[in-house]
NUVO-257379 format. One record per residue: x, y, z of N, C-alpha, C in turn. Coordinates in steps of 0.02 Angstrom, whole numbers, plus 50000, padded with zeros to 5 digits. Example, Ala and Ser with C-alpha at 12.3 -4.5 7.8 and 13.67 -1.06 7.14 Angstrom:
// NUVO-257379
506604971650390506154977550390506604983550390/506424988850354506844994750357506455000250394/
//
This chain:
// NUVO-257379
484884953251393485494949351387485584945051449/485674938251433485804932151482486204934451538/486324935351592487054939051650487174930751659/487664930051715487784925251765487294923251814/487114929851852486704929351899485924924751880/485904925551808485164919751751485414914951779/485884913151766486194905451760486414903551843/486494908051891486384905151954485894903951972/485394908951949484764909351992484354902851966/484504899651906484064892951872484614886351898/485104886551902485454881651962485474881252011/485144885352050485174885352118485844885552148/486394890052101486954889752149487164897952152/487774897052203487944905352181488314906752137/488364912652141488644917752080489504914352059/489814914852110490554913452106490654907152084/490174901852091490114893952080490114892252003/489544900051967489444897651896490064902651864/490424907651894491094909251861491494904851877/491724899451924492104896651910491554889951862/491374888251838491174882251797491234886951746/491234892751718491304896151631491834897351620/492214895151659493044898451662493514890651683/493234884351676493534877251697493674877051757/493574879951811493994880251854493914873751902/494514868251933494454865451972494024864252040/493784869952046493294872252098492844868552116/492464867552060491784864152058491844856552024/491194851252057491384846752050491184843851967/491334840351934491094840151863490294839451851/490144838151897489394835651884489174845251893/489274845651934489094855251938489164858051883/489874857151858489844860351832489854860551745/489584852551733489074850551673488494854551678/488174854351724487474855251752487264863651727/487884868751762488084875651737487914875451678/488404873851638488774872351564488174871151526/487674867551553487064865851521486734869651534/486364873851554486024879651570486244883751530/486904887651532487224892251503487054891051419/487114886851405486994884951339486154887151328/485734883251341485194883651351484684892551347/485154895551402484984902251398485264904751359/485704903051285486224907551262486564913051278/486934911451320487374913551371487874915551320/487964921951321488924925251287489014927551340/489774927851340490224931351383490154938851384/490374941951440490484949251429491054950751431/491314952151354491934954351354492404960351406/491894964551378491914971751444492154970051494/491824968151525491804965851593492274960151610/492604957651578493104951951593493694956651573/493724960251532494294964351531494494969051590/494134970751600494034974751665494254972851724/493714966651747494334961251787495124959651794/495084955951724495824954551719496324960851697/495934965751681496414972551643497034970951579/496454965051577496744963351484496214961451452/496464963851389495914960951322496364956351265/497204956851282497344950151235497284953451149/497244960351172497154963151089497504969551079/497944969951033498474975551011497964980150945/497974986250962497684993250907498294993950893/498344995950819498584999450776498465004650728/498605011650740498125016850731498505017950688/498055020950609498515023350539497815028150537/498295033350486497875037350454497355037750415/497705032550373497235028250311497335021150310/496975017950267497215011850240497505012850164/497525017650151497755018750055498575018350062/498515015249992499495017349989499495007849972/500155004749982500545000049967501024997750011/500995000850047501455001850111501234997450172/500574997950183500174995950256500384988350258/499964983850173499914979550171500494974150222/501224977450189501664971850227501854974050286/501944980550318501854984250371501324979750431/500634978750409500284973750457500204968350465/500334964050396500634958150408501274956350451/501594957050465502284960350502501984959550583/501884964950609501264964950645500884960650663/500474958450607500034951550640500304945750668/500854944750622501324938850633501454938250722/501974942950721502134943450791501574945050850/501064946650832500304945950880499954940950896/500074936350850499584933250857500114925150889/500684926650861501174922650911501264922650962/501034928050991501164929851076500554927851099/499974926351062499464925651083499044933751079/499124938351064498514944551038498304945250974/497614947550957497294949150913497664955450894/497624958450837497724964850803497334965950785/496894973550788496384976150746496764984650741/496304985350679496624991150634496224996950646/496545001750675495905008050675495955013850652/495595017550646495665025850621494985029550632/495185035450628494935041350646494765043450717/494495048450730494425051050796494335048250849/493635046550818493225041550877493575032750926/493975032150874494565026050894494915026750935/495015032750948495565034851026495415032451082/494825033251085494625029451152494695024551158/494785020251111495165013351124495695012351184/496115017451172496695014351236496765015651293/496155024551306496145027451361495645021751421/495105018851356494595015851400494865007851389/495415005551378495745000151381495324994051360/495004995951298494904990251268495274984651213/495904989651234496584987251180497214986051262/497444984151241498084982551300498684988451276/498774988751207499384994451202499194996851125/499555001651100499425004251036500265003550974/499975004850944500455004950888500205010350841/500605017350830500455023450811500655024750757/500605026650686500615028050638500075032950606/499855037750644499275041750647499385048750668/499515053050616499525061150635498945064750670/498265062250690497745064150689497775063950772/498285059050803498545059050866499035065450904/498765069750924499355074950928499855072051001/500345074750985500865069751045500725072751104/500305077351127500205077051198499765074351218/499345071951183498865067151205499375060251205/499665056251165500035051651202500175051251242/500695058951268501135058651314500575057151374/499875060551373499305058951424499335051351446/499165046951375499035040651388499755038951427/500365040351405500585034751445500915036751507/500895042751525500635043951590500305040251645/499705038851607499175033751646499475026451653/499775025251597500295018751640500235014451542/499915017151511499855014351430500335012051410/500365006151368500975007451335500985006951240/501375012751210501225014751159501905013451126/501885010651035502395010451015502445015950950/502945019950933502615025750902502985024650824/502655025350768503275024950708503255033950681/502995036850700502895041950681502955049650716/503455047950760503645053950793504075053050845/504545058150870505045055650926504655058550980/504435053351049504155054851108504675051351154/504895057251219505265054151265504835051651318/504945044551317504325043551394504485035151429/504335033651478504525027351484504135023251470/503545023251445502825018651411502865022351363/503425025451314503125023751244503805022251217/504065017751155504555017251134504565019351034/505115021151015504985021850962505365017250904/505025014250854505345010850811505145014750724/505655018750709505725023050649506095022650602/505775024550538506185023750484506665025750467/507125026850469507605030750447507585035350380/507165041350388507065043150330507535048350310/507945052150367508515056850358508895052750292/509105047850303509715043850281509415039750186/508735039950196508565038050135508405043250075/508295048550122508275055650091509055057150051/509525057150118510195058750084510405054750015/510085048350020510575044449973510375045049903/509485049349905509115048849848509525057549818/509585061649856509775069149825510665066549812/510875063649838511525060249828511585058649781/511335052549765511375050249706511155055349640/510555058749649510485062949587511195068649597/511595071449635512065075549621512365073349572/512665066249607513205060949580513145063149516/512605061649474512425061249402512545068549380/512715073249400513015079649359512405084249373/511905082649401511305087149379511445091149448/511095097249429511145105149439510525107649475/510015103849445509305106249465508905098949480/508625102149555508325095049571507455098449600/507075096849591506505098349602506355091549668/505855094149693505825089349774505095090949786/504565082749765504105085449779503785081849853/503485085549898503245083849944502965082049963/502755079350043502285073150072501655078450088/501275076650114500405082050157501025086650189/500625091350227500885094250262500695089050333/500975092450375501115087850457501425080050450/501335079250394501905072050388502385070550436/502845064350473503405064250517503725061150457/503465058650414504105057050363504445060750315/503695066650292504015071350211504585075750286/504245081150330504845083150383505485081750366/505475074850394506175070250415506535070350352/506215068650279506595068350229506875076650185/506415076850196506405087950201507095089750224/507375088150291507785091450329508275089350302/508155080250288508935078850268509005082850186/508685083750131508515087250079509025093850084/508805098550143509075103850136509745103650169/509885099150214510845097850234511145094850172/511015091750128511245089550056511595096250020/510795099550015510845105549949511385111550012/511295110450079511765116550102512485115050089/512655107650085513415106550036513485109049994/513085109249946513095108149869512985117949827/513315121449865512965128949828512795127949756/513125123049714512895122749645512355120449595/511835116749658511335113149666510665118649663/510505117849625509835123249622509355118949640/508855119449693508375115549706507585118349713/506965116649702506575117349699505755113749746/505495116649777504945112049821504175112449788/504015105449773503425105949741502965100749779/502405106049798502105101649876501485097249850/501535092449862501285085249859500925082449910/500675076149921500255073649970500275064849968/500635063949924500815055549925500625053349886/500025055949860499485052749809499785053449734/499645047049684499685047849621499415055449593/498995058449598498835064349558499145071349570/499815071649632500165076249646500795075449626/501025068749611501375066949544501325070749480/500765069749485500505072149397500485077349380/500425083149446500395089649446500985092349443/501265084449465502125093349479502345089549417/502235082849385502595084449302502125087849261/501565090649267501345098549241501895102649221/502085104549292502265109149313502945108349278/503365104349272504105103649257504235104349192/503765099049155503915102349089503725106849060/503145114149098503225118649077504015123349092/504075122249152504695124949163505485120049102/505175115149100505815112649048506315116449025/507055114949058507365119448991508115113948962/508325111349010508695105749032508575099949081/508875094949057509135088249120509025089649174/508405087149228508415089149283508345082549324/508265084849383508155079049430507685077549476/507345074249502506705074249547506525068949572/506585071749650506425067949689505745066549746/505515061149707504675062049749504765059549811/504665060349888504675058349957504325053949949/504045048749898503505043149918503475040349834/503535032649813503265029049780502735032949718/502275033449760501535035549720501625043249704/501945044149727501925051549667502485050849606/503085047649639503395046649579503125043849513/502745038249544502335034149499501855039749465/501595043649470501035048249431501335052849384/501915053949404502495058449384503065054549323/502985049249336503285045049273502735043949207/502015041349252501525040849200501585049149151/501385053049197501235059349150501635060249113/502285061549122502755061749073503005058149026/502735051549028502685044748980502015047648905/501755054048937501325056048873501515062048857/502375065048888502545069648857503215069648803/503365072348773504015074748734504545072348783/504515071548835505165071448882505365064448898/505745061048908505835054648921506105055148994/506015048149048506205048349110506735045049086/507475047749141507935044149142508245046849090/508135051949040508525054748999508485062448999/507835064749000507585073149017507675074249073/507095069049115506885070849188507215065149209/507575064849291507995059749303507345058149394/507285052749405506795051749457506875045949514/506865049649568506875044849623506335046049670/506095042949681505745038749736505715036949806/505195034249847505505031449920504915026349908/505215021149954504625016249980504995010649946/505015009349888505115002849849504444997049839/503635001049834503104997949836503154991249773/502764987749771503004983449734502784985749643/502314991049633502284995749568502834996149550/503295000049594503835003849569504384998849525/504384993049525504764987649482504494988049412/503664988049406503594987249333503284993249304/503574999649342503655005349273504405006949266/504165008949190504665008149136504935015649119/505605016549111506025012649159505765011349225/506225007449238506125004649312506305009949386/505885011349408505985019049467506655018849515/507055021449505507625021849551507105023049628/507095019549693507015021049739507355020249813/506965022049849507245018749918506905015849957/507325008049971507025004249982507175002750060/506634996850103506694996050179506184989350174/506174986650245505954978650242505224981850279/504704983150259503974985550286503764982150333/504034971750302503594970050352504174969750431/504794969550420505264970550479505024974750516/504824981850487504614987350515503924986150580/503774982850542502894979050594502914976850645/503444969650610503534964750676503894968250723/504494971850694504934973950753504394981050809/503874983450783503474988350804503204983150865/502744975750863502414972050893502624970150938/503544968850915504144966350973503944968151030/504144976850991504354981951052503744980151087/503124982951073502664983351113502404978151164/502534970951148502204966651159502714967451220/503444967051200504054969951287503674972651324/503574979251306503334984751334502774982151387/502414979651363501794978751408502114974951439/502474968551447502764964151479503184966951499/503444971251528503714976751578504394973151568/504654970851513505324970251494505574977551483/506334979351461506664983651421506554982751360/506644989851354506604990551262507204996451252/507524996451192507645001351168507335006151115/507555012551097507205011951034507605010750958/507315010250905507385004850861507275008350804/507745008750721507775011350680507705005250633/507555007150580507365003250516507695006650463/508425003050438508775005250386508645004250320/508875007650280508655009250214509375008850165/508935005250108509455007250033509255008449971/509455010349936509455011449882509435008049818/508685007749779508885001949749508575006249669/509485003149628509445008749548508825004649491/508885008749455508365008749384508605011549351/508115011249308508285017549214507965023049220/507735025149300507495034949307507825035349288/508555036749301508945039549320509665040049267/509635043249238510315041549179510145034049147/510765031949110510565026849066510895019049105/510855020349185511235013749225510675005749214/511195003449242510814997549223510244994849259/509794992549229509174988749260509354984549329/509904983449342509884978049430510414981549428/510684988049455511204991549488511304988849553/511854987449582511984984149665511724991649693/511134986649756510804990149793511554993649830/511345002749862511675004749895511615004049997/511885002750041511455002550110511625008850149/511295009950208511505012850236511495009450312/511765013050346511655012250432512165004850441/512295004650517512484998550536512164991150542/512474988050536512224979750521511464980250496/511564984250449510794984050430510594978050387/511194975050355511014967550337510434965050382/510584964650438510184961550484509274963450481/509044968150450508484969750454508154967350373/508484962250338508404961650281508244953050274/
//
């Protein structure tokens, strides 16, 4: 591989002469540093990224670590994201699994953006220790290099077991996210402060993983148990969605047997029939405002941390309401995130 030192040693100049001619610098006089410029070419000369990062202790490029890429969710989530990256002037690249960590320790990324359980939080808390700076959507970390921008999933939880009370029902089945989730948790907790109001509320946990086919399992499961009008609430889009299909090939009708809500508001969830009562939030707000923070962060501005409000938006799961029910909101000026 071509170095610098090629390209001095065939110009006869020094080392510092042909970094400043690959870098424009006023330094050198134009004829030099044509002369460089022409050589460099010649030897097919690339840059070393490495090594200029190193120098400057930037690379001009934001990681964003997810679990997966599956789901409906990411899509406007990183667009969001890109937007605001690439305005500031950084690249975004998308990573996962193990081996990707080293990305931020060995600073080939400038800061991270976390959406990744596979991260356990004391290893964050490591990185930003070292001086990192990390923006987290997926867990509360107290630290001064990391900030958090989160969903509000307590509050979207409440409004979904809420609303099914409202409707008279008695029995609500609740099916769940993977285990170690920061979102099924969060919606979990608010779940059981609901039903601890409600002593008349019979509720049920049927454990799930996000995916369409754990949908499908727990409407197995329901209409064997069938006996009356119940209610159910999937922590995620895609199971509801598997859970409407299956039961679309049973005896039971949604929205009249089984009553169903949702989270996410993916863009599926509009054209099944009925239309999925869910809860809805702005994904790609969620991104940009993640990029905000971070892009502060490194720029040794203030940050606070930062919630992403949620509402409620009706269908025909759910009793016989109407197809465009006025969305419900929650939180303050959450207009503003819309």
């Amino acid at each position: 591989m071509v170095s610098i030192k090629d390209i001095a040693k065939k110009a006869g100049v020094s080392i510092s002469t042909v970094s400043y001619a690959l870098n424009g610098s006023n330094k050198v006089t134009d004829e030099t540093s044509s002369k460089i410029l022409a050589i460099a070419k010649e030897l097919n000369y690339v840059p070393n990224a490495a090594a200029r990062t190193l120098k400057k202790r930037e690379s001009k490029i934001v990681g964003v670590f997810l679990t997966d890429f599956s789901g409906d969710v990411y899509g406007d989530l990183l667009t969001g994201m890109k937007a605001v990256c690439n305005a500031q002037g950084y690249d975004l690249i998308v990573c996962s699994g193990r081996q990707s960590h080293r990305m931020l320790p060995e600073r080939m990324i400038d800061g991270a953006i976390i959406l990744d359980h596979t991260f356990a939080s004391e290893e964050l808390l490591q990185y930003a220790d070292r001086g990192h700076k990390i923006v987290v959507l997926d867990r509360e970390l107290d630290h001064m290099n990391i900030n958090q921008v989160l969903l509000d999933n307590k509050a979207g939880a409440t409004l979904a077991m809420e609303h099914l009370i409202e409707q008279g029902l008695t029995k609500i089945y609740v099916v769940t996210g993977p285990e170690g989730s920061f979102d099924s948790v969060q919606r979990m907790k608010a779940v059981r402060q609901v039903t601890e109001r409600e002593p008349n509320v019979e509720w049920m946990v049927i454990t799930g993983d996000f995916e369409k086919s754990s949908g499908e399992m727990a409407a197995n499961q329901i209409i064997q148990e069938y006996t009356s009008p119940v209610g159910v609430f999937c922590l995620n889009d895609e199971m509801a969605i598997g859970l409407c299909n299956r039961l679309n090939s049973s005896e039971l009708q949604v929205g009249q047997d089984i009553h169903v809500i949702g989270f996410d508001n993916i863009e599926l969830s509009s054209y099944v029939s009925p239309r999925l009562v869910t809860i809805d939030y702005s994904k790609r707000k969620w991104g940009s405002l993640a990029a905000e923070q971070l892009i502060k962060l490194m720029a040794g501005e203030p940050v606070e941390h930062e919630r992403i409000y949620v509402k409620l938006v009706g269908g025909g799961s759910v009793r016989n309401q109407p197809e465009h029910t006025p969305v419900i909101t929650v939180g303050e000026n959450s207009a503003a995130y819309y």
